[in-house]
C-alpha positions in Angstrom: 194.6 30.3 135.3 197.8 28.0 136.5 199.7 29.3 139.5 203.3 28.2 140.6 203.3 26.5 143.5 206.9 26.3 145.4 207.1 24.2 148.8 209.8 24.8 151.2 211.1 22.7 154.3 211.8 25.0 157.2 213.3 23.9 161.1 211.8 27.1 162.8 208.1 27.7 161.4 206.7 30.6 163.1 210.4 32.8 162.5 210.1 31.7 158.8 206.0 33.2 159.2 207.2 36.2 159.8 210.1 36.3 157.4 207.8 35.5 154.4 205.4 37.7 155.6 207.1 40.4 155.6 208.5 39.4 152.4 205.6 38.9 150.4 203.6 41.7 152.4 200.7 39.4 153.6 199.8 37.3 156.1 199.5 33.3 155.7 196.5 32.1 154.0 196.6 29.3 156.2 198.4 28.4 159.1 198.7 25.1 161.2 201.6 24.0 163.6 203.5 22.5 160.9 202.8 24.2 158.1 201.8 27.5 156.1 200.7 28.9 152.5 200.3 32.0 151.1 198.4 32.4 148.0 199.4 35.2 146.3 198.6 36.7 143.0 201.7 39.4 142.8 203.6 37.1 141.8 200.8 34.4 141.2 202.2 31.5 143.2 200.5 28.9 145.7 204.0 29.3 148.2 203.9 26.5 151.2 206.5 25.8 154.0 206.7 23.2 156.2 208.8 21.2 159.3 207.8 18.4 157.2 210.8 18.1 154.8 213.8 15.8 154.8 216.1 19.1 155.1 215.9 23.1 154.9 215.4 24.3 151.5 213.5 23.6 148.5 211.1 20.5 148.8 209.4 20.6 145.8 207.8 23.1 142.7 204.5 22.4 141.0 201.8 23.7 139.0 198.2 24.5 140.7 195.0 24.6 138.2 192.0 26.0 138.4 189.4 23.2 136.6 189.9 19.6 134.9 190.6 20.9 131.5 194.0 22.7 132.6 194.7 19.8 134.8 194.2 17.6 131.9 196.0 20.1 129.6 199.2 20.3 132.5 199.3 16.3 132.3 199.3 16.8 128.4 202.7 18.8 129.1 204.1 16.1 131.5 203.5 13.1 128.8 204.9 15.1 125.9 208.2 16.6 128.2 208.8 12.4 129.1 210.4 10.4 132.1 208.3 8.5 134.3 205.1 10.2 135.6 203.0 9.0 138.8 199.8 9.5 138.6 198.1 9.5 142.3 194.3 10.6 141.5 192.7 11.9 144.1 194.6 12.1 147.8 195.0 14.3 150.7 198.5 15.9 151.2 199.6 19.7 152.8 195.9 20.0 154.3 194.3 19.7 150.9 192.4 17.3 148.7 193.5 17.3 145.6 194.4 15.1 142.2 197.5 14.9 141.3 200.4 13.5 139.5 204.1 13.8 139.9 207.1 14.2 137.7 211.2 14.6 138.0 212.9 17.1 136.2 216.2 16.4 134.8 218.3 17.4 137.5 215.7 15.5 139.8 213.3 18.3 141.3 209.7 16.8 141.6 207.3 18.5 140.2 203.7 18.2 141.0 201.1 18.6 138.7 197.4 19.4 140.7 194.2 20.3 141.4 192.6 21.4 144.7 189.7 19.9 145.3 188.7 20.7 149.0 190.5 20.8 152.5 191.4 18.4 154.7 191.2 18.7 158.5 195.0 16.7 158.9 198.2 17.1 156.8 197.5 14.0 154.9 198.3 10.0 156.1 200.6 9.5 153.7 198.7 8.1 150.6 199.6 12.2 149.2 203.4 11.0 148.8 204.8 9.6 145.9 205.2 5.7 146.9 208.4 3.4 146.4 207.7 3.2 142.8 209.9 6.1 142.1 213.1 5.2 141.0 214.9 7.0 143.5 212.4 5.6 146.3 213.4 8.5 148.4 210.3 10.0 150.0 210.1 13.8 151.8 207.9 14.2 155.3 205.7 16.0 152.7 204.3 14.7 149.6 207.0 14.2 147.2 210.2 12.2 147.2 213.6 13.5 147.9 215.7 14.4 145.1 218.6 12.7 143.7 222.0 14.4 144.5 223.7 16.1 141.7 226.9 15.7 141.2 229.0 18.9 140.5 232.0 19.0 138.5 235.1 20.6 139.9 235.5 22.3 136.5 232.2 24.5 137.2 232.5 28.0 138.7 236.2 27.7 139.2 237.6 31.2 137.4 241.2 30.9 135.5 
């Protein structure tokens, strides 16, 4: 079964501990002086924060799987939705080893596509990150880049 996974750049970790604690009503499945994950299953989401990103707020969504088939079914979904895909194999990154491969969405939120495949006892050297091949070539402390700014038309949200 596929779980969201959501990652979040925070400047104060242990307030933002205890604000998604109490929030989600559970403790941190893991906790390291940089960074934290819950692993819920109401809702079912892997939800990480970190000191690590370029700036408060959203860093980057993805999809967690359980086994190779889903992972291979996930990348399935990422040829057929198009625009370039990276495809890391297996790294460390966020603690964890994993496979994975990266995508941007239209409006230029990276998505990660991936499957744990055992811990790791650092946050990762830097080989988890999506390299300067990505067209934007903007990188987050974590492991994907940063996100293209949007431009926002003056016509949007303005009431008559």
């Amino acid at each position: 079964m596929k779980r969201l996974h959501v990652h979040v750049a925070v400047e104060d970790l242990p307030h933002s501990i205890g604000f998604y604690s109490a929030l989600f009503a559970a403790r941190p499945a893991v906790v390291k002086t940089d960074y934290a994950k819950w692993m819920l299953d109401d809702p079912r989401v892997n939800f990480a924060i970190s000191t690590r990103g370029r700036q408060p707020g959203l860093d980057h969504l993805g999809i967690q799987v359980e086994n190779a088939d889903e992972l291979q079914e996930v990348y399935a979904r990422l040829r057929n939705a198009g625009g370039e895909i990276i495809e890391q194999g297996q790294t460390a990154c966020c603690y964890a080893k994993s496979e994975k491969s990266w995508i941007d969405d239209p409006a230029g939120i990276a998505w990660e596509t991936f499957l744990t495949t055992g811990e790791s006892t650092d946050y990762g050297d830097g080989s988890g990150e999506r390299g300067p091949q990505v067209a934007h070539e903007k990188q987050s402390a974590c492991c994907a880049p940063q996100a293209a700014p949007i431009a926002v038309s003056s016509a949007c949200c303005t009431s008559k």
